[in-house]
NUMARMI-770766 format. One line per 10 residues: number of its first residue (from 0); for each residue z, x, y negated of N, C-alpha, C, O. Coordinates in Angstrom, 2 decimals, padded with zeros to 5 digits. Example, Ala and Ser with C-alpha at 12.3 -4.5 7.8 and 13.67 -1.06 7.14 Angstrom:
2
0) 007.80 013.19 005.69 007.80 012.30 004.50 007.80 013.20 003.30 008.46 014.24 003.32; 007.08 012.85 002.25 007.14 013.67 001.06 007.87 012.90 -000.03 008.04 013.41 -001.14
REM end
This chain:
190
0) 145.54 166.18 -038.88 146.56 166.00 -039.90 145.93 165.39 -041.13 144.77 165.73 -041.36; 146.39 164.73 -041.78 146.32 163.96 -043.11 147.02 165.52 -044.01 147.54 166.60 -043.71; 146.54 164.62 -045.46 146.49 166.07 -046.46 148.77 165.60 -046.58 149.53 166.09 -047.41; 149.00 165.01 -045.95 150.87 165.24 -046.15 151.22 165.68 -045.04 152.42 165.62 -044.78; 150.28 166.27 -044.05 151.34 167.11 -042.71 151.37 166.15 -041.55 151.25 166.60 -040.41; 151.55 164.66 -041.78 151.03 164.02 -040.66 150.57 164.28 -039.66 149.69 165.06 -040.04; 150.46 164.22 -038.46 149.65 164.78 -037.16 148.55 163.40 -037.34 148.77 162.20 -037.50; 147.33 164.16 -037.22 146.10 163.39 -037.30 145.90 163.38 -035.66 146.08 162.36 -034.99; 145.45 164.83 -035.04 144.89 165.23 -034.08 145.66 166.63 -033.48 146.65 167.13 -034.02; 145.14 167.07 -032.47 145.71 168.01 -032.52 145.83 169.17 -032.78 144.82 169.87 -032.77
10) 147.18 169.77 -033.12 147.51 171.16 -033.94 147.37 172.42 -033.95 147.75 173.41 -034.59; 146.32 171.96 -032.51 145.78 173.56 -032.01 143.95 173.35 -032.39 143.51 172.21 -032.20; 143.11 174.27 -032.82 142.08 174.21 -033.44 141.62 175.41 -032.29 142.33 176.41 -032.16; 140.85 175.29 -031.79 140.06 176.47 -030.84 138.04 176.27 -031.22 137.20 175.40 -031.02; 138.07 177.88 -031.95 136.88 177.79 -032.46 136.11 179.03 -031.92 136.71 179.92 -032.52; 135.29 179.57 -031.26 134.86 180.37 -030.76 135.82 181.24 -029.76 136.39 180.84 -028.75; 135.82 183.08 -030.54 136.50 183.73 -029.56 138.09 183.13 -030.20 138.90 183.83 -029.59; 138.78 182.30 -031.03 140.04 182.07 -031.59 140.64 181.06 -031.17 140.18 180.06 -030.63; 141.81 181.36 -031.44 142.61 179.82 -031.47 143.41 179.88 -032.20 144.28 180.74 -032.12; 143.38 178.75 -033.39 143.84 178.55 -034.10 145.26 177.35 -034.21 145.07 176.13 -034.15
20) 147.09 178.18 -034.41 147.99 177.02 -033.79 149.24 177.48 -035.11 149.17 178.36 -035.97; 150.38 176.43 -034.82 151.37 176.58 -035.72 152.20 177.75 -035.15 152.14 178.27 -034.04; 152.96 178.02 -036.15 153.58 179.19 -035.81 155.49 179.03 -034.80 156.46 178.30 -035.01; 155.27 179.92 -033.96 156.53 179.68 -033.03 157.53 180.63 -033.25 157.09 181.74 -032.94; 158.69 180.69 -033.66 159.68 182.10 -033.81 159.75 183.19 -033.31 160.18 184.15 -033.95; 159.26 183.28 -031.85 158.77 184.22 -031.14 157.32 184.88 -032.07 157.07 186.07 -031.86; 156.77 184.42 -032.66 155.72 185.11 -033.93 156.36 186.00 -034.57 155.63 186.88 -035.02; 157.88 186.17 -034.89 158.55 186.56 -036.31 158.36 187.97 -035.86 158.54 188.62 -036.89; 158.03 188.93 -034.72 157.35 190.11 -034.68 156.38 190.50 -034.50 156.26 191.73 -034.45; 155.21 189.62 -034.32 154.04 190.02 -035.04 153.95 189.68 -036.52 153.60 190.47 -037.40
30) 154.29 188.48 -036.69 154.69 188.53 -038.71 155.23 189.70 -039.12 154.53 190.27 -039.96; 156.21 190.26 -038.83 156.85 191.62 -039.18 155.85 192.53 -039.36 155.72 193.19 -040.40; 154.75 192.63 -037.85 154.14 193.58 -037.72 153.18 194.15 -038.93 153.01 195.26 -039.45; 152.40 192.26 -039.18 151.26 192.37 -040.89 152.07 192.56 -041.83 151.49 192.85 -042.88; 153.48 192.52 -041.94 153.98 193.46 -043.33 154.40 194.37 -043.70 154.71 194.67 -044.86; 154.54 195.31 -042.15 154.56 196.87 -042.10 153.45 197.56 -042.78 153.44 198.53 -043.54; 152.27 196.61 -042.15 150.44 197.25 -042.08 150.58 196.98 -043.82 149.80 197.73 -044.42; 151.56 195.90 -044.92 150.68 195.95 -045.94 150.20 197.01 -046.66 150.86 198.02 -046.43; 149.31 197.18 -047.44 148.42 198.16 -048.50 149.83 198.23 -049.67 150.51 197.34 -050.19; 149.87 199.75 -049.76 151.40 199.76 -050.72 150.98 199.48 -052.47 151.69 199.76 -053.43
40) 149.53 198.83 -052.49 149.34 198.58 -053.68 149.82 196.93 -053.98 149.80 196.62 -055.17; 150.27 195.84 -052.97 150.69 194.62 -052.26 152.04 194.44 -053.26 152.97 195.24 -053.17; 152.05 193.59 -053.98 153.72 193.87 -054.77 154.51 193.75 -053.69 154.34 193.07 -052.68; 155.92 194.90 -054.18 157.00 194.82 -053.22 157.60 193.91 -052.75 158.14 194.06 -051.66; 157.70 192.53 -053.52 158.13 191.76 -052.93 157.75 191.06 -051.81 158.43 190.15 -051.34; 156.14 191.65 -051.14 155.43 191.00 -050.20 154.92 192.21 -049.08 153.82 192.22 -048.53; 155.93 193.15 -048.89 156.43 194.45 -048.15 157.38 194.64 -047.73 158.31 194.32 -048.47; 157.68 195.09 -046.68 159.28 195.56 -046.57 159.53 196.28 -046.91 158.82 197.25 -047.14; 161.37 196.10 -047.24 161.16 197.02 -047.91 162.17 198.01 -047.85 162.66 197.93 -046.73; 162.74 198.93 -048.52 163.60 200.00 -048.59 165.20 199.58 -047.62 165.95 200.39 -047.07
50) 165.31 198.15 -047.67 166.55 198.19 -046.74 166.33 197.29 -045.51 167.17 196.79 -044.76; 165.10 197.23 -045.49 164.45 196.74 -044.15 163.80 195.51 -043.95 163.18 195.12 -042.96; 164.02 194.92 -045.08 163.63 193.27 -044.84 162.66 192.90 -045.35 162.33 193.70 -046.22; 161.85 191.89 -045.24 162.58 191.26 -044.36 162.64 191.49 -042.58 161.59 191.65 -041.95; 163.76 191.48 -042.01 163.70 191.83 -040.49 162.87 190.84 -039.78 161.91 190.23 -040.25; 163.32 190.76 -038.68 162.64 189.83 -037.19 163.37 188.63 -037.80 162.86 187.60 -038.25; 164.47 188.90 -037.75 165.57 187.89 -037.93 165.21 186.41 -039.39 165.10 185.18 -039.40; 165.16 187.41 -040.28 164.43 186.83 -041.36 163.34 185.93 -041.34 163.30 184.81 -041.84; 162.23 186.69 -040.56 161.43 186.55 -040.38 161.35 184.87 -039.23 160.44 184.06 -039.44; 162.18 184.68 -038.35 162.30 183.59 -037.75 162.37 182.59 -038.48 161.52 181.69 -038.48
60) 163.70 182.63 -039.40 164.57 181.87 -039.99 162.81 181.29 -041.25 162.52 180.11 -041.44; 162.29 182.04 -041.62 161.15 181.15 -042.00 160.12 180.40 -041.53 159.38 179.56 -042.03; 160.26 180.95 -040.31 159.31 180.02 -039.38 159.67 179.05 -039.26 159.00 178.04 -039.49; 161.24 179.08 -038.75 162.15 177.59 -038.08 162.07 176.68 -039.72 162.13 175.45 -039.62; 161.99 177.05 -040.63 161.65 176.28 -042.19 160.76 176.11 -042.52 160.60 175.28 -043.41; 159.78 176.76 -042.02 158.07 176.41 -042.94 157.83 174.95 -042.74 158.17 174.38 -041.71; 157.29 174.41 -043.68 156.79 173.37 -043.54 154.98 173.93 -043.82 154.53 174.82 -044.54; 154.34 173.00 -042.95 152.84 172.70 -042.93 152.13 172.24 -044.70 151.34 171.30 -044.75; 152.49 172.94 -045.89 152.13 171.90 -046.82 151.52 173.07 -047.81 152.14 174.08 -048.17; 150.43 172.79 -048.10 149.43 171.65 -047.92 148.59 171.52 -046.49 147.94 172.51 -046.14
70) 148.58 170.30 -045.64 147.99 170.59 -044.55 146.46 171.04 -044.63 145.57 170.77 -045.44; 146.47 171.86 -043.41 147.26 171.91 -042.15 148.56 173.09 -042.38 149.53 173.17 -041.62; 148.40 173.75 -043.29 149.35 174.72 -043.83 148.72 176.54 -043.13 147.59 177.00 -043.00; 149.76 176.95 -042.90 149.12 178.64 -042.68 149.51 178.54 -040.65 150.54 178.49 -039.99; 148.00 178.54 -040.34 148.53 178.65 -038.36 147.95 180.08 -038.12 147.09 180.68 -038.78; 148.70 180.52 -036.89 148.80 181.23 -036.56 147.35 182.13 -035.68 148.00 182.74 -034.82; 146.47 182.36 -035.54 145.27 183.34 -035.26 145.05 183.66 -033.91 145.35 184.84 -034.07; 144.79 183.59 -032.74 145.21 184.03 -031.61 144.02 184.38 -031.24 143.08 183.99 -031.93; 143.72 185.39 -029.81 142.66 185.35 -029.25 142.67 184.34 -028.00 143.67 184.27 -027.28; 141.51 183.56 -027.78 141.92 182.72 -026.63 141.97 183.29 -025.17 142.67 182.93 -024.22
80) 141.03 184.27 -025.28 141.49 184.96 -023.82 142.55 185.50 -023.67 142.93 185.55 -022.50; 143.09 185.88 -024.30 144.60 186.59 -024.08 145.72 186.04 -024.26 146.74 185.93 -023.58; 145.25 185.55 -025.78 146.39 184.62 -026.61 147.51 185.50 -027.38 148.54 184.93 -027.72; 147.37 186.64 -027.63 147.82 187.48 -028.24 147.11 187.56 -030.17 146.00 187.80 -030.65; 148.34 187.24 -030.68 148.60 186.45 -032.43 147.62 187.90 -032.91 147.70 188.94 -032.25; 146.94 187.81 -033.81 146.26 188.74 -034.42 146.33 188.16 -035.64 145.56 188.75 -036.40; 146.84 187.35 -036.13 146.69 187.06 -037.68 147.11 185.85 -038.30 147.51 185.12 -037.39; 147.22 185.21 -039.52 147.45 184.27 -039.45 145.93 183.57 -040.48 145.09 184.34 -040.93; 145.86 182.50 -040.63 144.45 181.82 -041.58 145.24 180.35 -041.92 145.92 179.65 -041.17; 144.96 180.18 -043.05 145.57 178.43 -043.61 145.06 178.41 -045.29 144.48 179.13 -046.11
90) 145.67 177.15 -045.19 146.31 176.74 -046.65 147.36 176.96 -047.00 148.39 176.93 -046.34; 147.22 177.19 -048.06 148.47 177.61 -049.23 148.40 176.98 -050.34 147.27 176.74 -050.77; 149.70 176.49 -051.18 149.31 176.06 -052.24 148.84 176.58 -052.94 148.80 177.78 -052.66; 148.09 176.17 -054.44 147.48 177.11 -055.42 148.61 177.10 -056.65 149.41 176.43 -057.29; 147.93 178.59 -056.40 148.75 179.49 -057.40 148.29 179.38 -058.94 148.74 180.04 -059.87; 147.27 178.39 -058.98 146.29 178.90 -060.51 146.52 177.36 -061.03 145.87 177.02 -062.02; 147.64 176.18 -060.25 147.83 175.23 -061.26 147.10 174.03 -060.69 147.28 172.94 -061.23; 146.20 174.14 -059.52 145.49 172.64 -059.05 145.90 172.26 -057.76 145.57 172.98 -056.81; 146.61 171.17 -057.56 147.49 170.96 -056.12 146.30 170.33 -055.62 146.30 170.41 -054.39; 144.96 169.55 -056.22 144.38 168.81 -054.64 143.46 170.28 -054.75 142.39 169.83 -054.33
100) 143.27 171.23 -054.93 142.90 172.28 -054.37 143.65 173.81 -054.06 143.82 174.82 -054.75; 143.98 173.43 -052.69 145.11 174.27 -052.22 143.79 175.44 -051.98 142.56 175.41 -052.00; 145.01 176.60 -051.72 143.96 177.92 -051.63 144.15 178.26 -050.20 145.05 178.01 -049.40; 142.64 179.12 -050.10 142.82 179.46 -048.56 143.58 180.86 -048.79 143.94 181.40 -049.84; 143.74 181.38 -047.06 144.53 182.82 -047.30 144.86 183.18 -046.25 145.45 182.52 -045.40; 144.48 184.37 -046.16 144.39 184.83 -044.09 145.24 186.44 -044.39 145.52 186.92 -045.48; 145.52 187.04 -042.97 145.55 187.68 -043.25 145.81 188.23 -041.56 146.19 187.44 -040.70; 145.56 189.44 -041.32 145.21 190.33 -039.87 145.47 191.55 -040.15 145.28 192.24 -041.15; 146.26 191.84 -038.39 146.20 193.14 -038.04 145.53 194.18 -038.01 144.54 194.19 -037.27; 145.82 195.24 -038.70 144.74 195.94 -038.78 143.68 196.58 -037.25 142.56 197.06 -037.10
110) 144.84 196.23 -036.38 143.67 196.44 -034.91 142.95 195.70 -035.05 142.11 196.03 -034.21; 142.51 194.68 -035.63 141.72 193.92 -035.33 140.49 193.46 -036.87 139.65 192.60 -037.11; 140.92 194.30 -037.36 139.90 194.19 -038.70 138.49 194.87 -037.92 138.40 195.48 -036.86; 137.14 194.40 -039.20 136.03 194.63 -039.05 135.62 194.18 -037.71 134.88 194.94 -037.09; 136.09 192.72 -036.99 135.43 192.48 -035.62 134.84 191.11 -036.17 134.25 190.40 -035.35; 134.92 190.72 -037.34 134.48 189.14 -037.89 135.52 188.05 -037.62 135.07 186.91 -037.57; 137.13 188.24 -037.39 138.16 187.39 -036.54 138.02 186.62 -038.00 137.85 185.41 -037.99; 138.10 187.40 -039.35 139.10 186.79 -040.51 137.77 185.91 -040.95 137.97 184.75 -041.30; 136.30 186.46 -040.93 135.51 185.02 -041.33 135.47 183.95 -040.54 135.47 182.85 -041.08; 135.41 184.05 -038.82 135.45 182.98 -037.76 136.64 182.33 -038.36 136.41 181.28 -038.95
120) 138.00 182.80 -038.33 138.86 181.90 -038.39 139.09 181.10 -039.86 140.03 180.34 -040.07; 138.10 181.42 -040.78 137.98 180.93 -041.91 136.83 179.76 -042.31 136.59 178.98 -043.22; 136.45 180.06 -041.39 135.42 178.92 -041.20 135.66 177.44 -040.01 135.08 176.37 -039.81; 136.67 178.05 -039.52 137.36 177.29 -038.42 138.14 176.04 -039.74 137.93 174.84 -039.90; 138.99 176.92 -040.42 140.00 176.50 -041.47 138.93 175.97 -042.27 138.69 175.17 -041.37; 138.25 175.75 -042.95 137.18 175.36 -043.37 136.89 173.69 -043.40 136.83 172.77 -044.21; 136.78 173.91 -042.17 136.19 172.62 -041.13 137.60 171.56 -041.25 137.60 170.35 -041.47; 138.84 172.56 -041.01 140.34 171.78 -040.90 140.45 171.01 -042.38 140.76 169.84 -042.61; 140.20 171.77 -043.04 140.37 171.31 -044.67 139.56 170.43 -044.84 140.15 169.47 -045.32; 138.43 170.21 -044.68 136.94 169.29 -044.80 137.60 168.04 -044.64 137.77 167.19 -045.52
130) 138.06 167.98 -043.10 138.33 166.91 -042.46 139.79 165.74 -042.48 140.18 164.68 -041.98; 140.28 167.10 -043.67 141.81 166.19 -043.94 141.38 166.18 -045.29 142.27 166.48 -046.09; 140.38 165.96 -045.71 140.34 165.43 -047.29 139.91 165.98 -048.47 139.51 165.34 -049.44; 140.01 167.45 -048.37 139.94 167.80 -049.32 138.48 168.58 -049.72 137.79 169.16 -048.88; 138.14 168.46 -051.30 136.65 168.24 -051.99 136.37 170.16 -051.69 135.50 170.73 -051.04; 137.60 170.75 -052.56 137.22 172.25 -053.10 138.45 172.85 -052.44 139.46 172.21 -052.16; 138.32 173.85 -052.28 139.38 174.61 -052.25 139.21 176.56 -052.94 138.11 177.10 -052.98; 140.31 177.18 -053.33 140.42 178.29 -054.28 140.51 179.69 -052.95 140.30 179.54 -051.75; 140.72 180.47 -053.38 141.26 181.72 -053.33 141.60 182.71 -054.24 140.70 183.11 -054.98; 142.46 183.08 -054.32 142.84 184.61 -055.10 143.06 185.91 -054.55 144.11 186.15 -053.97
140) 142.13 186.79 -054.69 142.19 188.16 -054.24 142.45 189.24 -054.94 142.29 188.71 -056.04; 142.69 190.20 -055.16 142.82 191.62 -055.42 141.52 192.32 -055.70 140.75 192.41 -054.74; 141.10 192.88 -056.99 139.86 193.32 -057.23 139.70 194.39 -056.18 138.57 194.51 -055.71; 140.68 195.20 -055.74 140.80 196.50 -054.89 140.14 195.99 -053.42 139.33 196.77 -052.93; 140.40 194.87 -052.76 140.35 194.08 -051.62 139.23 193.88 -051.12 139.04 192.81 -050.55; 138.45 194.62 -051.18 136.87 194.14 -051.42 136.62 193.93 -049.81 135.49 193.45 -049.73; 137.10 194.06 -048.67 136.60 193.38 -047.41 137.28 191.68 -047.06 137.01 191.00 -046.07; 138.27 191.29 -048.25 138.34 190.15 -048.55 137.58 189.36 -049.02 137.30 188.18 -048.76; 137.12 190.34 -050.00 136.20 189.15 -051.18 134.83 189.39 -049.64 134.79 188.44 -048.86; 134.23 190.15 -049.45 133.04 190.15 -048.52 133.43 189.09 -047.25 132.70 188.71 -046.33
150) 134.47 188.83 -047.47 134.80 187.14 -046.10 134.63 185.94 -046.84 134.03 184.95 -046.42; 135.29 186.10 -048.19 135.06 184.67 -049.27 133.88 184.45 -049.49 133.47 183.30 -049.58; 132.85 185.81 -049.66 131.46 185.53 -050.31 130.77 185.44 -049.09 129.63 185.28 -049.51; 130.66 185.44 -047.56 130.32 184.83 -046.70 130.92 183.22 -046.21 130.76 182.44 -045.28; 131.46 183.28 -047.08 131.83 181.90 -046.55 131.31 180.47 -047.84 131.35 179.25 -047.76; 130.95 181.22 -048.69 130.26 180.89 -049.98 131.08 180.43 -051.02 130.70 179.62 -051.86; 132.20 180.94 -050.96 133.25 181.09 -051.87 132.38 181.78 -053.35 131.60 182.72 -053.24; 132.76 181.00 -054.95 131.93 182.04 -055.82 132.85 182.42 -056.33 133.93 182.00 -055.90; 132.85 183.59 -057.75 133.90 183.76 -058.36 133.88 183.46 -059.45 132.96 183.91 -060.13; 134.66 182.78 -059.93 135.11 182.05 -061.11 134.40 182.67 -062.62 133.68 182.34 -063.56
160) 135.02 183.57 -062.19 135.05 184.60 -063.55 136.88 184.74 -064.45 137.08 185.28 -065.54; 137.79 184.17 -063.68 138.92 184.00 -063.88 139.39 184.95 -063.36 139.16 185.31 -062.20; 140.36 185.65 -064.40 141.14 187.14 -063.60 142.67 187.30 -064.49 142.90 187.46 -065.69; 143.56 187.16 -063.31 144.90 187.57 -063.58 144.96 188.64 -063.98 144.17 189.16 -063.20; 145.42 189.74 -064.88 145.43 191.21 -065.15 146.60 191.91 -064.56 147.66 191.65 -065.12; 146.66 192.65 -063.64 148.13 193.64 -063.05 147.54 194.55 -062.80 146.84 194.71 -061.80; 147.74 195.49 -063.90 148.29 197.11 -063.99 148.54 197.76 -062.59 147.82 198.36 -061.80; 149.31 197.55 -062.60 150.48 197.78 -061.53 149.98 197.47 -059.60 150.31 198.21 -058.67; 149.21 196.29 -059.51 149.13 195.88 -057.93 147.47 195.43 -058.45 146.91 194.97 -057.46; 146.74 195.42 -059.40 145.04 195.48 -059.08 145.06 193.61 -059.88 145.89 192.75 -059.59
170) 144.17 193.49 -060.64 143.46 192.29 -061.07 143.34 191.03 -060.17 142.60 191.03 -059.18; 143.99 190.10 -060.49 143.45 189.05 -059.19 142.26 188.24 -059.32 142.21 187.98 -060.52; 141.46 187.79 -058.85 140.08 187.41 -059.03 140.30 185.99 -058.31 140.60 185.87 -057.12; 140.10 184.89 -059.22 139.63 183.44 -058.83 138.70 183.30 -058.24 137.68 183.35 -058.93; 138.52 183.05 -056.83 136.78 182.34 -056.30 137.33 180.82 -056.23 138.53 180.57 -056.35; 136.17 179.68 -055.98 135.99 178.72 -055.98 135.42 178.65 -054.48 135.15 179.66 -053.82; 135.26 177.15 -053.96 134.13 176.61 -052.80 134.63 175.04 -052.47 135.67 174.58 -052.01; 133.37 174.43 -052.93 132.88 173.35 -052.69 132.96 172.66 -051.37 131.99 172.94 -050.66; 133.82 171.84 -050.81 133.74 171.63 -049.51 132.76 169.99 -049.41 132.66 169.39 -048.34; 132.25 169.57 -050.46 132.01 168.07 -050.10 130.63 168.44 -049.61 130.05 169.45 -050.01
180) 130.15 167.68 -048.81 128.70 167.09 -047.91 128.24 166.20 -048.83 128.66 165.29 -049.55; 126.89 166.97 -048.48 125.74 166.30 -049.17 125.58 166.51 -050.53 124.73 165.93 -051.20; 126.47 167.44 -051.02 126.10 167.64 -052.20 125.32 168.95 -052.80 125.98 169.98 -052.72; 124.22 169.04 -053.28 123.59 169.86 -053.31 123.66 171.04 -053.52 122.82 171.89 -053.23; 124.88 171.21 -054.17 125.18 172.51 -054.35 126.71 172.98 -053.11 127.34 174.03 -052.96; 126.80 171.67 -052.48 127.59 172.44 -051.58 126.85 173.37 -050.32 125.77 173.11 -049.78; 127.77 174.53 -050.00 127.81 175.96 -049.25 127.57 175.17 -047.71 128.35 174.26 -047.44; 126.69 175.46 -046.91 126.86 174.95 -045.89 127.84 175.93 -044.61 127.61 176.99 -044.03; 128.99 174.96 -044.57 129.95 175.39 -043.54 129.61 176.04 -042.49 130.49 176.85 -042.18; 128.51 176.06 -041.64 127.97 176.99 -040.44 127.85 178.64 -040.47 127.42 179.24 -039.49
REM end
């Protein structure tokens, strides 16, 4: 894919034990599933919530609408032996104000935390981003989140020193990472 969604190549990315693909409506209950699992410190609006939603149903109806933007956009996590969705890993736009640096942003079942899925498939995404163009890319985490930030800071993500303040759902913390080659201070992708 080109950085407008274009199909470059193809849309399935298979990187070790993963496979990395777009998302199909038949997903909209494992999507459901990672927003049952969220941490109730997660603002409500990114929980379900008290009158159920968003449902399965809901949950389709965004799939059948997502668009891929910024490419490759947010794909879907799979294991390749099974092929059973464990998560999702992409781009997202940024939230902190710089569109040619979209932010990364994963996120997994908790069966499947602490096996290394969310750094593999972040380094997979990595490689996707490299190759459609783009120099840097962001993240924003949750000071509370700390087996997040320990995937960003393996992946050589730094932190800014930039922090959103919320009371309420935990500090958000700016990291940075350098994706260009050959430059000396870029993180090597491996």
């Amino acid at each position: 894919m080109d950085r407008t969604g274009a199909p470059r190549e193809s849309t399935v990315h298979e990187k070790g034990r993963l496979r990395l693909r777009p998302w199909h409506v038949e997903d909209a209950v494992f999507h459901r599933a990672l927003w049952l699992e969220r941490d109730l410190r997660v603002p409500a609006h990114r929980r379900v919530g008290a009158d159920g939603r968003p449902t399965v149903a809901d949950l389709e109806g965004w799939i059948r609408r997502y668009v891929p933007e910024p490419a490759p956009g947010l794909l879907v996590v799979e294991l390749r032996g099974s092929g059973e969705p464990i998560g999702y890993c992409g781009l997202v736009a940024n939230s902190v104000g710089r569109p040619d640096e979209p932010e990364l942003a994963f996120e997994f079942l908790r069966s499947s935390w602490n096996q290394g899925f969310a750094t593999e498939a972040s380094r997979a995404m990595l490689e996707l981003a490299g190759s459609v163009g783009y120099r840097q890319l962001a993240s924003t985490v949750r000071d509370w989140n700390g087996a997040s930030l320990r995937v960003l800071e393996k992946l050589g993500f730094v932190r800014t020193g930039q922090v959103e303040r919320d009371a309420d759902h935990g500090d958000s913390l700016l990291l940075r990472l350098n994706l260009r080659h050959g430059d000396a201070d870029a993180p090597d992708p491996t």
